[in-house]
N, C-alpha and C positions, 0 to 999 in steps of 0.2 A: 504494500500500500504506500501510495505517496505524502508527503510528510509536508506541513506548509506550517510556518512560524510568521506570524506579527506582532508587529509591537506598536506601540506610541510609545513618541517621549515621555520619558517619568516627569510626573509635571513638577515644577517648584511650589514649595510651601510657604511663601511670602504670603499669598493672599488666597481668598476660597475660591470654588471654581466658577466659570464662566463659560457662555456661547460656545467660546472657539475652545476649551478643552472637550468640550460636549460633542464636537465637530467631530475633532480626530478620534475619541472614542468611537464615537459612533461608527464612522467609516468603519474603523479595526474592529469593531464587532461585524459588520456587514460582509469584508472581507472575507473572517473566519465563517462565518454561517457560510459563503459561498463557495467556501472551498472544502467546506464538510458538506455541503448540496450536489459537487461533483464528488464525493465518495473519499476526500483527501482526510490524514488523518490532520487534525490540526491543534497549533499550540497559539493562546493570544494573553499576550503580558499587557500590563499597562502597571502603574504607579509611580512613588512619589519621592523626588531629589529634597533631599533634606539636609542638607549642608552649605556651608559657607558665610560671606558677610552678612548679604541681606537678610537671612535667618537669624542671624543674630541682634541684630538693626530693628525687625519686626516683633521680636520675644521682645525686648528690649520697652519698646512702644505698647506693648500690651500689660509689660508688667510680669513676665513669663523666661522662667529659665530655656533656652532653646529646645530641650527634650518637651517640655510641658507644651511648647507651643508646636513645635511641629507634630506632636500626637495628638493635638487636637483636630489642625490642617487635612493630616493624612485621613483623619477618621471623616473629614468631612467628603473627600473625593469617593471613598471608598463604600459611604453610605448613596453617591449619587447614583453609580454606575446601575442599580436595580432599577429604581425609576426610569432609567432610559431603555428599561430591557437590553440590559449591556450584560454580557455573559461571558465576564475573561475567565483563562483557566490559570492565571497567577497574579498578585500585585507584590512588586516587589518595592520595599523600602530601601533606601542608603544608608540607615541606620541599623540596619538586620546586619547582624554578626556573623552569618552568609554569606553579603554580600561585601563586608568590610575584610575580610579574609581574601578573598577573589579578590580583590580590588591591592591587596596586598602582595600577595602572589604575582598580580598579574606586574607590577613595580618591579618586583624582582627579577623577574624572568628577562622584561626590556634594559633592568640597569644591567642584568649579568651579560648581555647581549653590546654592552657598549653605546648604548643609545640614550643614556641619561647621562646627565654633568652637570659639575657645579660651578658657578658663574655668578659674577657681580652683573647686573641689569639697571638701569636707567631707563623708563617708561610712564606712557601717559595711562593712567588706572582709572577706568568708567569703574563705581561701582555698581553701578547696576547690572550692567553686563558681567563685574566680576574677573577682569579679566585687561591686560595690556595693552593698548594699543600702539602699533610705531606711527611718525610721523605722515609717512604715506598712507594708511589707513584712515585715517582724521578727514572730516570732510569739513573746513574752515577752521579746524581749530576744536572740531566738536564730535562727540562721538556720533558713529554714523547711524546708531539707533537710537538713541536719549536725545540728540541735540543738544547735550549739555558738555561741559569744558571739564576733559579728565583731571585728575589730581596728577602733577608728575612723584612718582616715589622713585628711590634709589636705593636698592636691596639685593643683597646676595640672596639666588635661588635655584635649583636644579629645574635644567632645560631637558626638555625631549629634542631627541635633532632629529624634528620633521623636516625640515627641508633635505634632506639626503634621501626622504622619501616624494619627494614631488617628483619628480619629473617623471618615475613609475609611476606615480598616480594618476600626471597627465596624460600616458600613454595608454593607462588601461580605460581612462573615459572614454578616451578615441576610440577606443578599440570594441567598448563595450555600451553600446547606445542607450539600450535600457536600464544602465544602472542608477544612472540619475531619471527619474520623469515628471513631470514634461520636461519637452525637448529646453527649453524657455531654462528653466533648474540647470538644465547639464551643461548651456552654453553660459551662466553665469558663473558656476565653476571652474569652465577652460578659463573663463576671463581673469578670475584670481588667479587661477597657476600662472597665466601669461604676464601677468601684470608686473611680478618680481618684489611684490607687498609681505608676501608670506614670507614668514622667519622659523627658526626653532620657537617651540612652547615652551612657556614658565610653566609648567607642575607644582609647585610648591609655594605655600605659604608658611612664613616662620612664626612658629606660636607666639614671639612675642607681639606677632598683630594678630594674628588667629586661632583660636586655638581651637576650634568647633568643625571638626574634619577628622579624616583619616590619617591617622600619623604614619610617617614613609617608615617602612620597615627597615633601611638601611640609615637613616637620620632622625632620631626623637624629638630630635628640635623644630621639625618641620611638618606641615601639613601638606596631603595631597589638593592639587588644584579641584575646586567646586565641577568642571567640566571631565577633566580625565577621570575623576571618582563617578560619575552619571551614567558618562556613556558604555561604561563596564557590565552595568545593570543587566542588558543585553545578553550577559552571556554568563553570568554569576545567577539569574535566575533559573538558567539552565541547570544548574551547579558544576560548572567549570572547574578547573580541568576534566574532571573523570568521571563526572555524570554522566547517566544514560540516557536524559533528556539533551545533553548536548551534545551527544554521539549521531541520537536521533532526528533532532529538530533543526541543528546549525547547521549553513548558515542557511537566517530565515530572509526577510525584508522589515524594512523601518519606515514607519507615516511620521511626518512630522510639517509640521509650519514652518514657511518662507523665513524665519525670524531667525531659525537657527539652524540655516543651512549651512552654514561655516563648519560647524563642530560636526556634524554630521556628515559632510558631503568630504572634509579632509581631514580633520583630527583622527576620525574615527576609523576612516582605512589603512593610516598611516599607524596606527597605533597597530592594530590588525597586521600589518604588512612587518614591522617589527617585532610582535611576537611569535611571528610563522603563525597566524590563524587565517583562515577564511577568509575573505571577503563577503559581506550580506550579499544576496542577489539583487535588490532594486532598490531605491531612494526614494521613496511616495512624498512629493512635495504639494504644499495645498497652500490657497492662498488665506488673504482674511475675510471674514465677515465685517461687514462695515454698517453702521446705523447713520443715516442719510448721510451717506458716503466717507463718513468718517469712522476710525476706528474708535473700537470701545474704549472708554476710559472712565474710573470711578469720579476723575475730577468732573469731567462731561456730564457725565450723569446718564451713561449712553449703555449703560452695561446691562445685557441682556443674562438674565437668571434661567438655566434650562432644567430645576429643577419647576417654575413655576411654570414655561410653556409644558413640558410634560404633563402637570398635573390639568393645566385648564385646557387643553387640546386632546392631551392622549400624549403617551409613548409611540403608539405607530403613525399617527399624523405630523407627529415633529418629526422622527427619523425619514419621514418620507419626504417633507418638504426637504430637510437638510441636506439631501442627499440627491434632489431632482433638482433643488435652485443653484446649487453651487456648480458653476462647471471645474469641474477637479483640475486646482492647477492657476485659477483667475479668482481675484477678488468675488463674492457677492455682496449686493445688502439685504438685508435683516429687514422686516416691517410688519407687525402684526396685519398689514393689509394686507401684505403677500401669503403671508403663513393662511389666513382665510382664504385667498384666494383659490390658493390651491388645494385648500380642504374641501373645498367646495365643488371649484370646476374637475380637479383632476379624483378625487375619493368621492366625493359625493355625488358629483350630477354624471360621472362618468361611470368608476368601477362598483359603486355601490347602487347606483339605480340598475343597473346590468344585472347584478345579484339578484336586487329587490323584483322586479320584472320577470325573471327566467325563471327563479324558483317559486315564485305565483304562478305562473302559468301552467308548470310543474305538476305543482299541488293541483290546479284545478282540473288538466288535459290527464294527466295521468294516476293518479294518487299520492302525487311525489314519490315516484319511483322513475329513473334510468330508463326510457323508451328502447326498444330493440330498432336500430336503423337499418334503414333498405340501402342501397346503391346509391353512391353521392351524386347529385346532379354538380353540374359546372362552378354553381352558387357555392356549394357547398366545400367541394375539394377547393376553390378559392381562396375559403376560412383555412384550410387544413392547410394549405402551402404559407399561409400567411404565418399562419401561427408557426408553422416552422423557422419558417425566416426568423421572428420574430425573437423567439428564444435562441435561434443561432446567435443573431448580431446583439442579443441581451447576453448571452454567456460569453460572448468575445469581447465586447465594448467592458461589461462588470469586472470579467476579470482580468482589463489594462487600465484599469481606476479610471474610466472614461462614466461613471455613474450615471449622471446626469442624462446622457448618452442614451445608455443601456435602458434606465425607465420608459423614454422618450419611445425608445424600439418597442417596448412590450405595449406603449400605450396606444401604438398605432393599432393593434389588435385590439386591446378594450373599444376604442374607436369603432375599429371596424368590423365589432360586433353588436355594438348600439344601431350600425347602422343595419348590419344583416338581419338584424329583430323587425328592424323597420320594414324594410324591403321584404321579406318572407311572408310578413305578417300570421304571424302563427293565429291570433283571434277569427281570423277570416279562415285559414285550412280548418279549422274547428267547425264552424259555422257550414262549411261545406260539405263536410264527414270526412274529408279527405285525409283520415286519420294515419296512413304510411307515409304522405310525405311531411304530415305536423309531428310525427314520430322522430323523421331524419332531422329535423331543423330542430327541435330540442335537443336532440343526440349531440347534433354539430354544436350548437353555443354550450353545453354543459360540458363537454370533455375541452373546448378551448377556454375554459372556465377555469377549471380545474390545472389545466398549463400555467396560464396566468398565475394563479394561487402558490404553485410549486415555485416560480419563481422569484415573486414577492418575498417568501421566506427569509432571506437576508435584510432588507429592510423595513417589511413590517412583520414579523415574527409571530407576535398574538393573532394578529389580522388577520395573516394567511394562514394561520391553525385553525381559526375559526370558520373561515372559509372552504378550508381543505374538508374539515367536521359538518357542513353545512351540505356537505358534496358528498358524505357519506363516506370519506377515505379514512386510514387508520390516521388518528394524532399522537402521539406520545410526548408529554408539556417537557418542553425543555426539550427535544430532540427534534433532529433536522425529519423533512418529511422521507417516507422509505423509501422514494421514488429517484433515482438519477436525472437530474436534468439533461446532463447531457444526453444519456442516450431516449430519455424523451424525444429528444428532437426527429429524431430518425423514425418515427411513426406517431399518428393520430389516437392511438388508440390507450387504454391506460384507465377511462372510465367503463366500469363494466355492467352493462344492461340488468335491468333487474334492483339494483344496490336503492335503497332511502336515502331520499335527501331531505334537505330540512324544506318546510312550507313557506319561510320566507325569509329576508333579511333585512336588517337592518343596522348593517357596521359602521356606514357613516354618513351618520346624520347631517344635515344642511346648516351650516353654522347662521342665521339671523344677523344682518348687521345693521347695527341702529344708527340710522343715518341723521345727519344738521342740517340736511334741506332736503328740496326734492329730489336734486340730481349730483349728492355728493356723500359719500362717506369717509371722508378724510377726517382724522383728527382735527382738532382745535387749533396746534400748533400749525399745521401743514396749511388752513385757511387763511392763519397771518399772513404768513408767506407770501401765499399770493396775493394779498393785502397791499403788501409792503410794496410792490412791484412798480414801476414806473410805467405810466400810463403806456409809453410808447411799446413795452414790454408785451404786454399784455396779450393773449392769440384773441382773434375777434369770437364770439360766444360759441357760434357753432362748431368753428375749429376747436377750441378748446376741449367743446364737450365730446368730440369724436376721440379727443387722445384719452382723456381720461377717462371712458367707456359708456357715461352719459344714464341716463336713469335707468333703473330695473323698468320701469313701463313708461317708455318715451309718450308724451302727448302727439293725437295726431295732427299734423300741422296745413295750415291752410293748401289750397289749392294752386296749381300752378300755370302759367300759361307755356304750352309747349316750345315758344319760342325761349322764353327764359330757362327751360329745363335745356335747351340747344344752347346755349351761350354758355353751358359749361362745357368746358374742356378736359373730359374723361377719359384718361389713356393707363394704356398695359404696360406693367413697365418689372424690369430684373432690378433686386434687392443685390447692389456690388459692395457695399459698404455697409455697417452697421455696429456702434459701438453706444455707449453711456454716454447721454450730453453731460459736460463736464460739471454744469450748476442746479441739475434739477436730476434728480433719480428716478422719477418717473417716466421719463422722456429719454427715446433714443433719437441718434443720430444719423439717419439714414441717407448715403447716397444711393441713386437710383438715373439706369439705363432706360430712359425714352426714347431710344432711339435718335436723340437732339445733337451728338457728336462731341457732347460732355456730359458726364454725371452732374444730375439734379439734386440738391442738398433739400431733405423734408424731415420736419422734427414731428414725433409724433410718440404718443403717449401708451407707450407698451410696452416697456419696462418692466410691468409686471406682470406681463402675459407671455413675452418672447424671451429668452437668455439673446444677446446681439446675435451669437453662431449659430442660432437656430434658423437666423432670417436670412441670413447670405443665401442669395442662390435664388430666393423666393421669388416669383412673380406675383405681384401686386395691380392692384385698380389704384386709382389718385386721380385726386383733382388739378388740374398744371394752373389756372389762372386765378386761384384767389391771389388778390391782390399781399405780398411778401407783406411777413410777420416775424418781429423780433422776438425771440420769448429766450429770457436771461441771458442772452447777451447775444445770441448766434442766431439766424433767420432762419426763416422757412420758404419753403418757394413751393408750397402748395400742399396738399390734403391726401393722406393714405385713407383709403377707406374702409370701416372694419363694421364689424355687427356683433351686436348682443349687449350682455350686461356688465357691471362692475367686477362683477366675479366669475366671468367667462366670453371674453371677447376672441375674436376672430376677424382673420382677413379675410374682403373679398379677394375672389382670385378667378381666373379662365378656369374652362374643363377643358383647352385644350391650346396644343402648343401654337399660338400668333405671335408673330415678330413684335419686336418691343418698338413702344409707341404708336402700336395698334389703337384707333380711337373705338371709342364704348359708345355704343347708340342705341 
């Protein structure tokens, strides 16, 4: 059996947790659910760096000897991860006499190796980072993640001689493309090696400034550095050297955030490559979550709490948003509009009315039992190649951390099974008696029911238990479904005729959003906003109301005379460009091929309906001649045109392929 290890960084115990620890957990539970859903055996760590200044800085502030505070810290991560339905199989502490041993060994093995020394150093010290900076590293004078002005200190300390290991390390990136991913991570890492910034590491701190660390085995006077004592976790919770777990599991792969790709992307191979171990297989780098495009900060007041979305959403509605909004790899933001949003359009009005609908019909055509299906008509094997696809490019996209991706794939099925209900219409085969072929069209939407469910398992775990249970297959709480996805893919078949299924569903409910006017559900804050705005700023009403999705029951609006409906200028056009207007998060930035011999710049309000990479490519309807509209600082040159509600918009679009800048009549 094949063997897969992840991890997340062990988090720091400065402060309790947040968003973005919720993030990488989450993924690394998704991860491992999915690589126990193909048959893999699997190992997943997470926990919590308990050493150094700022731990000592924060006990300090509380009132709290460093042990009293970081056991309070750790116990708090460690009580989060259930509410998220997070299900690691170890948490390792820096303070576990486990891993302070390994962590000892592992010093000795590189001093006996020649790759540690002792040395007087003069450097610039962030202490938040914890850590030296030289003067080409400094970005004005200031560290390049605080923005604040290091302290220079001057102290005798023993160095690792990393740099004797670069230039291997820049060869085997080259050499080896997926080790860092995204591509965007691995090419930031050539950059440092190329750059000639990187130096030997400081390892040590001397007890007379620190003394709340690992003491080096060969020097009692010193401490090991807050980062080489961290990134050891990794392989001390294996129990290194001569563990069977690390016989087994090593090496695995590591998630972590864009913040500390340094340490991770060359400290850590390089330390690796010095004591003759392994290399991990892959570098899972993700970006930040951001609240209206800034990152969180307690002084902001921006800081998003994930054990409170958990409790008032669900655990499977937050990991599914977390893991559908973010394209793995790019910034997202955060906004309880979105988190509804998609509870809504994507679990509610989509994969849960599908449920709710199939399994009524169910009940009523059958007894809610499994219909025995005739011979697929065209319609049918349609759904059945779809859904194949579907789960291909979802187990291929899922497992190269493309997530966001991967749902997107399996949603084109739920899609396009709302739609097959429609079209079939099973109510009317009823009504006809036409009972074999209302037999095969249940058969067909309950067995791609049922795929779907299997797949979901990594992101929403209760969900698709209860799903799978709804469907009449075995569940067993806490274990993966008994089904292989993969070799699911390789046939339709897997729902077996005959089996009970549940009379109906009701997994997720429609979230209600209490609106401040007719045609707005924005916060309080977000109305200033546009309050605040300069007349000239402003989009004229109707544009406005199309970006931002315009009311759940539009009024119908006067009559028109058909010349006026002709003086607009309605043309087809390709989506080549598409990113986040830089002052407003709701609003993307689209250029767009008319055919006109330049790309048309159109700001338009779907932000929380598109990720930008979903729209490339897209062919769109728009208006060319309202007259240009500034909105926060950059214009628009005319009107995308979309349809529906706040919490489920849509593009118009052709059914079929006409050259761009085709006019609409």
């Amino acid at each position: 059996m094949n063997s897969f290890f992840i991890t997340t960084p062990i988090y720091y115990v400065n402060a309790k947790p947040h968003l973005g620890h919720a993030y990488t957990t989450v993924v690394a539970d998704a991860m491992a659910r999915y690589h126990k859903l193909i048959g893999e055996d699997t190992m997943f760590l997470t926990g919590t760096d308990e050493h150094g200044d700022k731990i000592v800085q924060a006990a300090e502030k509380q009132g709290q000897t460093p042990k009293e505070f970081v056991d309070d810290i750790s116990a708090r991560f460690r009580a989060l991860w259930p509410k998220l339905d997070v299900a690691n199989d170890r948490f390792v502490r820096t303070t576990d006499p486990e891993h302070i041993s390994a962590v000892q060994a592992f010093l000795q093995k590189v001093y006996d190796a020649g790759d540690i020394y002792f040395g007087e150093f003069g450097g610039h010290y962030c202490y938040g980072c914890e850590r030296f900076y030289t003067e080409k590293e400094l970005e004005n004078g200031l560290c390049p993640q605080h923005l604040t002005k290091p302290e220079f200190i001057s102290e005798k300390n023993y160095f690792f001689r990393m740099s004797k290991y670069l230039p291997w390390l820049k060869e085997h990136i080259e050499a080896n493309p997926s080790f860092i991913r995204p591509e965007r991570y691995r090419s930031e890492v050539l950059a440092m090696l190329e750059s000639g910034a990187l130096e030997d590491l400081c390892i040590s701190r001397p007890k007379s400034r620190l003394t709340w660390g690992i003491e080096l085995p060969f020097d009692k006077d010193y401490v090991c550095y807050v980062w080489f004592d961290a990134l050891l976790n990794y392989i001390s919770a294996l129990n290194w050297p001569e563990g069977e777990d690390f016989k087994k599991f090593w090496p695995g792969e590591h998630l972590v955030a864009k913040d500390i790709l340094k340490p991770h992307a060359v400290f850590w191979p390089t330390m690796l490559k010095s004591a003759g171990l392994p290399l991990y297989e892959h570098l899972n780098v993700h970006g930040y979550w951001l609240v209206r495009d800034t990152k969180m900060s307690k002084s902001l007041g921006n800081v998003v709490e994930p054990s409170d979305m958990a409790q008032r959403f669900g655990p499977d509605a937050f990991r599914y948003f977390l893991l559908r909004e973010m394209h793995f790899g790019s910034d997202a933001s955060f906004s309880e509009d979105a988190l509804v949003g998609r509870i809504n359009a994507d679990l509610a009005n989509d994969l849960g009315n599908l449920f709710s609908r199939v399994l009524s019909m169910t009940a009523k055509y059958f007894g809610s039992h499994v219909p025995m299906p005739k011979a697929l008509q065209e319609d049918d094997k349609a759904i059945a190649d779809l859904c194949a696809n579907s789960m291909r490019n979802f187990v291929q996209l899922f497992g190269n951390v493309q997530f966001a991706q991967g749902l997107e794939s399996l949603w084109e099925l739920v899609r396009a099974l709302n739609k097959y209900v429609d079209t079939q219409a099973p109510w009317t085969l009823y009504k006809q008696g036409n009972m074999e072929r209302l037999a095969t069209v249940m058969y067909v939407m309950l067995a791609a029911m049922r795929k779907t469910a299997l797949c979901l398992w990594p992101v929403m775990p209760v969900a698709s238990g209860k799903m799978l249970a709804q469907l009449g297959q075995p569940v067993q709480e806490g274990q993966p479904p008994v089904a292989n996805v993969e070799d699911e893919i390789a046939h339709f078949e897997g729902l077996e005729p005959g089996i009970q299924v549940a009379e109906g569903s009701n997994l997720f409910p429609r979230i209600e959003v209490k609106k401040e006017g007719a045609d707005s559900k924005e916060p309080k804050a977000q109305k200033k906003d546009k309050q605040a705005e300069k007349p000239q700023e402003k989009a004229a009403p109707n544009q406005a109301a199309a970006e931002q999705g315009g009311a759940d029951t539009p009024a119908v609006k006067p009559n028109v005379e058909f010349d006026q409906f002709k003086a607009l200028d309605l043309r087809v056009g390709t989506v080549k460009v598409a990113e986040k207007h830089p002052n407003a998060d709701r609003i993307l930035r689209l250029e767009i091929d008319f055919g006109e011999g330049e790309l048309r710049q159109i700001l338009s309000g779907l932000a929380e309906h598109y990720a930008p990479e979903d729209l490339v490519g897209k062919r769109v309807c728009a208006v060319l001649n309202l007259a240009p509209r500034k909105i926060r600082g950059l214009v628009s040159h005319g009107m995308v045109l979309t349809a529906g509600t706040d919490s489920a918009l849509g593009l118009l679009a052709v059914d079929r392929d006409v050259p761009d800048g085709s006019e609409i009549a």
